[in-house]
DOKOL-804819 format. One line per 3 residues: number of its first residue (from 1); their letters; for each residue x, y, z of N, C-alpha, C, O. Coordinates in pm, whole numbers, plus 50000, padded with zeros to 5 digits. Example, Ala and Ser with C-alpha at 12.3 -4.5 7.8 and 13.67 -1.06 7.14 Angstrom:
<nodes>
1) as) 51319:49431:50780:51230:49550:50780:51320:49670:50780:51424:49668:50846 ~ 51285:49775:50708:51367:49894:50714:51290:50003:50787:51341:50114:50804
</nodes>
This chain:
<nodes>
1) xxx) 30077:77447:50465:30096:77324:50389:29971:77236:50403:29907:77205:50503 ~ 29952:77200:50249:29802:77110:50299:29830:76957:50333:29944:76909:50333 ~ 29740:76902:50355:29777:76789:50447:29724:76645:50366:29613:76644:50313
4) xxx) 29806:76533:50362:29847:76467:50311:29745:76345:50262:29653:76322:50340 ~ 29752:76274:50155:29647:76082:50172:29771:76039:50240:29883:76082:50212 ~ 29747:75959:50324:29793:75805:50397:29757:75707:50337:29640:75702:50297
7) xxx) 29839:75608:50314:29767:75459:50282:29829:75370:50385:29943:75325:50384 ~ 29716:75349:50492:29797:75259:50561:29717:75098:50611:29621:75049:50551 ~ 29760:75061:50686:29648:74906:50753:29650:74898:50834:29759:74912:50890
10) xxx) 29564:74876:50892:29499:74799:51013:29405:74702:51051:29300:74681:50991 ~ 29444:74645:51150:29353:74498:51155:29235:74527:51131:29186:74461:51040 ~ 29138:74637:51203:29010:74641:51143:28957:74681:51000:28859:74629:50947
13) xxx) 29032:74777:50946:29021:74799:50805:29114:74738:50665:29070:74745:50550 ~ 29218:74692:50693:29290:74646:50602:29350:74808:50594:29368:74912:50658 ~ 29369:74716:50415:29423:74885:50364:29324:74972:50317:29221:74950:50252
16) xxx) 29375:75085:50364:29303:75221:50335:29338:75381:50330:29436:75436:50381 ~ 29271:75419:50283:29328:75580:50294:29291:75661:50395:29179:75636:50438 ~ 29330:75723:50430:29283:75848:50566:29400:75969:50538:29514:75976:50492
19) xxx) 29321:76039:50581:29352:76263:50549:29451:76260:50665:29407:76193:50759 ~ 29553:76304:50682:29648:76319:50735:29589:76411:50934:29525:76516:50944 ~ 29627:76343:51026:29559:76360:51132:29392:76367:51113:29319:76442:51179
22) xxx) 29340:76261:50993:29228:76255:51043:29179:76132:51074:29241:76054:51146 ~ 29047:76103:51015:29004:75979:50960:29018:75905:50823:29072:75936:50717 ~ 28939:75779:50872:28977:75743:50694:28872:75746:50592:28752:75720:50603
25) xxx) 28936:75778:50497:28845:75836:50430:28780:75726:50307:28676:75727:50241 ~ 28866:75658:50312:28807:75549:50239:28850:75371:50239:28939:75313:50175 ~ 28733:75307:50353:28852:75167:50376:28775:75080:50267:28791:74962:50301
28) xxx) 28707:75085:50164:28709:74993:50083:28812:74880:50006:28793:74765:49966 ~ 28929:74968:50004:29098:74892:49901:29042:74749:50004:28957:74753:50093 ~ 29115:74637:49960:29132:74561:49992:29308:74514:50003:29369:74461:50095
31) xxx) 29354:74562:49865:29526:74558:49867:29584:74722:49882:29526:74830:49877 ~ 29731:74680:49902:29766:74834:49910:29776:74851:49773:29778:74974:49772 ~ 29785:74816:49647:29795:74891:49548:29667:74938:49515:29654:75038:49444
34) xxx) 29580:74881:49555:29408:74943:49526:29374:75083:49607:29310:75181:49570 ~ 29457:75051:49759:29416:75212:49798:29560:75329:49752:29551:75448:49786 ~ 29659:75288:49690:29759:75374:49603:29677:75404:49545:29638:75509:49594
37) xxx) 29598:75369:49434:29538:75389:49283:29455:75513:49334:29481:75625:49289 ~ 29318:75490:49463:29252:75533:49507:29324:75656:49577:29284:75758:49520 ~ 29403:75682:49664:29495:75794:49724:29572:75891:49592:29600:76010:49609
40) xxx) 29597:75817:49463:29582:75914:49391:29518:75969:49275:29558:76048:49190 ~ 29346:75874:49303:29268:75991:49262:29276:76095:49302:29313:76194:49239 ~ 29225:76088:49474:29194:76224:49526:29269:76310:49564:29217:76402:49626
43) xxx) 29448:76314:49539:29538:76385:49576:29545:76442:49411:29603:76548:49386 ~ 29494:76376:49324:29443:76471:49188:29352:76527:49198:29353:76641:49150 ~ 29256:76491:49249:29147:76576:49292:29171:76711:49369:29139:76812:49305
46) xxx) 29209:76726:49465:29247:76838:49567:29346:76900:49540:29338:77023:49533 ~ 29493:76823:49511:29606:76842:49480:29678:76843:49638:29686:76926:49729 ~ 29697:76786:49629:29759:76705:49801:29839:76573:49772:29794:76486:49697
49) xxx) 29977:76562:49846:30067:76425:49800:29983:76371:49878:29880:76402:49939 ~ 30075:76248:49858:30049:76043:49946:30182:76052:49986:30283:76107:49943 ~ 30142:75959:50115:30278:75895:50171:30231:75765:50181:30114:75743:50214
52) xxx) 30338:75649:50147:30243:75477:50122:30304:75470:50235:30403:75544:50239 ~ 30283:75404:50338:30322:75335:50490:30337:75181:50464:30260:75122:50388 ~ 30411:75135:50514:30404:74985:50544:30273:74890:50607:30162:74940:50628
55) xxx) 30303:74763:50630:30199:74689:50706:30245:74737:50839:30156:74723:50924 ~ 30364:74792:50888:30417:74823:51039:30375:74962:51080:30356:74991:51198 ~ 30359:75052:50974:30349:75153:51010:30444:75225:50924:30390:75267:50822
58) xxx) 30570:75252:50935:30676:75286:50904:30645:75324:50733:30583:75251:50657 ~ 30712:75469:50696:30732:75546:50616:30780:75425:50469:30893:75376:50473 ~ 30699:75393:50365:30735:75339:50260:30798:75416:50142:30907:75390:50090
61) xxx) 30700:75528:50103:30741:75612:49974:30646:75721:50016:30553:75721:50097 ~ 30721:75855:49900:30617:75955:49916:30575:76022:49757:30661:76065:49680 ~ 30458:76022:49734:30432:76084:49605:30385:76213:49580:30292:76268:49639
64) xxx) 30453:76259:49489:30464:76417:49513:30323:76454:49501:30235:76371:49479 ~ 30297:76604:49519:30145:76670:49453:30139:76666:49357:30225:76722:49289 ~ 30031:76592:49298:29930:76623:49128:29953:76775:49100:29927:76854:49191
67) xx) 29996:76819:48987:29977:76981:48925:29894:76958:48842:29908:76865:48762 ~ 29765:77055:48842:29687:77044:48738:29692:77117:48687:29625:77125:48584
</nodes>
């Protein structure tokens, strides 16, 4: 199973995306709907879901894989 975008926050980055047990891969977003938009470019890109996380952490939504 391939491995997932995150959109999550943290005090040093805000919101952002990161590869599932990795890093992040992109903390530019400033809101969470900016790094949604951004998490599913590149899960169109690769073809890999999102899971949106809260400001706590905690499991928000999950968006399926892009089929291209």
């Amino acid at each position: 199973m391939s491995r997932a975008y995150y959109v999550v926050h943290s005090d040093r980055h805000g919101w952002h995306v990161k590869l599932e047990r990795g890093q992040a891969v992109d903390t530019s977003p400033t809101k969470q709907s900016t790094a949604i938009d951004r998490a599913k470019s590149l899960a169109r890109k690769n073809n890999r879901r999102i899971v949106v996380n809260t400001r706590s952490g905690a499991t928000r939504r999950h968006i399926k894989k892009y089929e291209s």
